[in-house]
C-alpha positions as CSV (number, residue, x, y, z in Angstrom):
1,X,0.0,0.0,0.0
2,X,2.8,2.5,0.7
3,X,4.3,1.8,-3.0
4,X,0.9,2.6,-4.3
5,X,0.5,5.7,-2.5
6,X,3.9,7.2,-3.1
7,X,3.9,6.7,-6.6
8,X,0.2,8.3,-6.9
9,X,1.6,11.6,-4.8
10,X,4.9,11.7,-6.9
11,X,2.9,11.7,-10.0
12,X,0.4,14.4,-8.2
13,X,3.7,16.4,-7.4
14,X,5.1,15.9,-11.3
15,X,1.6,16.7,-12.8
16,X,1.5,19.9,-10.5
17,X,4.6,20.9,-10.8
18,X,3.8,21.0,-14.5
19,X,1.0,23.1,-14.3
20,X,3.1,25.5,-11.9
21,X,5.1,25.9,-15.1
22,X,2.9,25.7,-17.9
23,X,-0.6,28.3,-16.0
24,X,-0.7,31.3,-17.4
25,X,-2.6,32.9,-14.0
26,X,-0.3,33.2,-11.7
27,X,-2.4,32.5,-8.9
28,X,-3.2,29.3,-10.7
29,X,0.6,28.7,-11.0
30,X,1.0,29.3,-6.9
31,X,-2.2,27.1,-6.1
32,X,-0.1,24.4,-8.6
33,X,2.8,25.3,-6.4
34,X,0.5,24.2,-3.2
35,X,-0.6,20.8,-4.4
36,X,3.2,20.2,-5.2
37,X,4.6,20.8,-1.9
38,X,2.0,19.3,0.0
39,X,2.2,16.0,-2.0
40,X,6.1,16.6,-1.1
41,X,5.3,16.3,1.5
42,X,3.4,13.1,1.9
43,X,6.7,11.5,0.1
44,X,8.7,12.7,2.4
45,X,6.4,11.2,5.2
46,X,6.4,7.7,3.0
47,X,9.8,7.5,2.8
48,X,10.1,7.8,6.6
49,X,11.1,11.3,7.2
50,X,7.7,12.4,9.0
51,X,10.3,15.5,10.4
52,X,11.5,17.3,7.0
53,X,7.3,16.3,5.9
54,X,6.5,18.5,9.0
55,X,8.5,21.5,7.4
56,X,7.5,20.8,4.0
57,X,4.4,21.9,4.8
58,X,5.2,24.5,7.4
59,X,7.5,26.5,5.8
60,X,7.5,26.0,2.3
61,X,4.0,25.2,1.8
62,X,2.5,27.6,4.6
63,X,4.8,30.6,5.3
64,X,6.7,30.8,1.5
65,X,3.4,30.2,-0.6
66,X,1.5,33.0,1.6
67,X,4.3,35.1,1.1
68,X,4.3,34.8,-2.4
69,X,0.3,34.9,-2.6
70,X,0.7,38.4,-0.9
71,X,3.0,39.9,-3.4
72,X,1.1,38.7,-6.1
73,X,-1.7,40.1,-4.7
74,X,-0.4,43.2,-3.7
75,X,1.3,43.6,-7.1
76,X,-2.5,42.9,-8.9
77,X,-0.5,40.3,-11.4
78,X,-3.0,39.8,-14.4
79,X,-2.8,36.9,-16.1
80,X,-0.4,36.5,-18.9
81,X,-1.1,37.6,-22.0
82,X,-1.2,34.9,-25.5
83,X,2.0,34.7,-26.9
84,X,2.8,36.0,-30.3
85,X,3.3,32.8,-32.9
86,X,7.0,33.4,-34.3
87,X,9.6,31.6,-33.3
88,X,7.5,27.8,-32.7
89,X,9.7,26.0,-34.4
90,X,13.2,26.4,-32.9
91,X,11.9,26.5,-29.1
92,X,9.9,23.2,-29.4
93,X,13.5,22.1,-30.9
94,X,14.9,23.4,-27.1
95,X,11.7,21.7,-25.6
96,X,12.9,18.2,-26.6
97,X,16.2,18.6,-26.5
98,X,16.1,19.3,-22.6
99,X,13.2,16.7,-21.8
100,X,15.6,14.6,-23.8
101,X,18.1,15.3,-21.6
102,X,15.8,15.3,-18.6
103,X,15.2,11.7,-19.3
104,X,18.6,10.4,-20.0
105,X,19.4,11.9,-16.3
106,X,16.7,10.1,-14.9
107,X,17.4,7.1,-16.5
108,X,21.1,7.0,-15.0
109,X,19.6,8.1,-11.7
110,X,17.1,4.9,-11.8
111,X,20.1,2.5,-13.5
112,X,22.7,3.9,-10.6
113,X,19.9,2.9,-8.0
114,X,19.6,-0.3,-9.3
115,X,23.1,-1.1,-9.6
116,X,24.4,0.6,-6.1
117,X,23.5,-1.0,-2.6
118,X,21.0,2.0,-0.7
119,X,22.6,4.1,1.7
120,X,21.4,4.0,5.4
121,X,19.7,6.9,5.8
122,X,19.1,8.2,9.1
123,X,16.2,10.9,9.2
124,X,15.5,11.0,12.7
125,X,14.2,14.3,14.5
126,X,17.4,14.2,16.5
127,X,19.9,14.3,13.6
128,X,17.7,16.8,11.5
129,X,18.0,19.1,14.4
130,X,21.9,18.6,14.6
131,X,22.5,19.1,10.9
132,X,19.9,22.7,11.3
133,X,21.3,23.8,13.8
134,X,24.6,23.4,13.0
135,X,26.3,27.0,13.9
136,X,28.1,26.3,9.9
137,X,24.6,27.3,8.7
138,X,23.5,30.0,10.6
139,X,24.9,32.6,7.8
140,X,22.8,30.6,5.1
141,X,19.6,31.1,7.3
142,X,20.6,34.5,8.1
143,X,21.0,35.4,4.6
144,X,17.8,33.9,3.3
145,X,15.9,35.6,5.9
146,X,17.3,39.3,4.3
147,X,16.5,38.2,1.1
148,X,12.9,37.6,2.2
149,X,12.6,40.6,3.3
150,X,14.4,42.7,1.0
151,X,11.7,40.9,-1.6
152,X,8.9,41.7,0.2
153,X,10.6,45.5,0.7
154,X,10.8,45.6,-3.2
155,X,7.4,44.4,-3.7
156,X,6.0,47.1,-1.6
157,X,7.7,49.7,-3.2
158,X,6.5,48.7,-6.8
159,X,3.0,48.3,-5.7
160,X,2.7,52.0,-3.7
161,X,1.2,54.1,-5.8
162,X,2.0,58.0,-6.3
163,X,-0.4,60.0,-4.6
């Protein structure tokens, strides 16, 4: 049963992550964003890692998705307007070069799997903690907390209007 749920929510999480990328709306495209992280999230929880499934959904999927709901609200984003038709040809060329590529990577990825023994992995509360609160990465939270709020700064100062 486990098997059969994590592949169903890491297809929900491929499907939605498509539609993050392909929705013209962005609130559409943050919603998409929602589904995604929360089906993360059950992964994460399937895989035995009920921890970093706890913060999935915490932090990415509750304080970074409100975060970037209120910028686009407070920006008004419309949604996207149809592109113009020149140029089809050599980007659909890109397109399947890269998924080509995409699915020669996965392929090794699947084919190193197979052929490797599996690492123990040790997802405990107690070594989560340990590697978070390491004092190594208190500059790399420090700095993404500025960057949050330099973001949210900007997006404030776009949206003000002249009065």
């Amino acid at each position: 049963m486990d098997a059969i749920l994590f592949y169903v929510f890491a297809a929900l999480a491929v499907v939605s992550a498509v539609v993050v990328i392909g929705q013209r709306n962005p609130i559409y495209s943050a919603f998409a964003l929602i589904v995604t992280l929360c089906s993360l999230s059950v992964v994460f929880g399937l895989l035995g890692s009920p921890f970093i499934a706890v913060l999935q959904v915490i932090v990415y999927a509750g304080a970074i998705m409100v975060l970037f709901l209120f910028v686009l609200m407070l920006l008004n984003v419309r949604r996207e307007p149809d592109p113009p038709a020149r140029g089809g040809r050599s980007l659909r060329g890109v397109a399947v070069g890269l998924v080509a590529l995409l699915v020669l990577q996965a392929g090794g990825v699947l084919l190193r799997a197979q052929l490797l023994p599996a690492a123990t992995f040790d997802a405990s509360t107690r070594r989560m903690a340990g590697i978070l609160f390491d004092p190594r990465f208190l500059y790399a939270f420090e700095a993404t907390s500025v960057l949050i709020l330099a973001a949210l700064v900007g997006a404030v100062a776009l949206a003000k209007k002249e009065l």
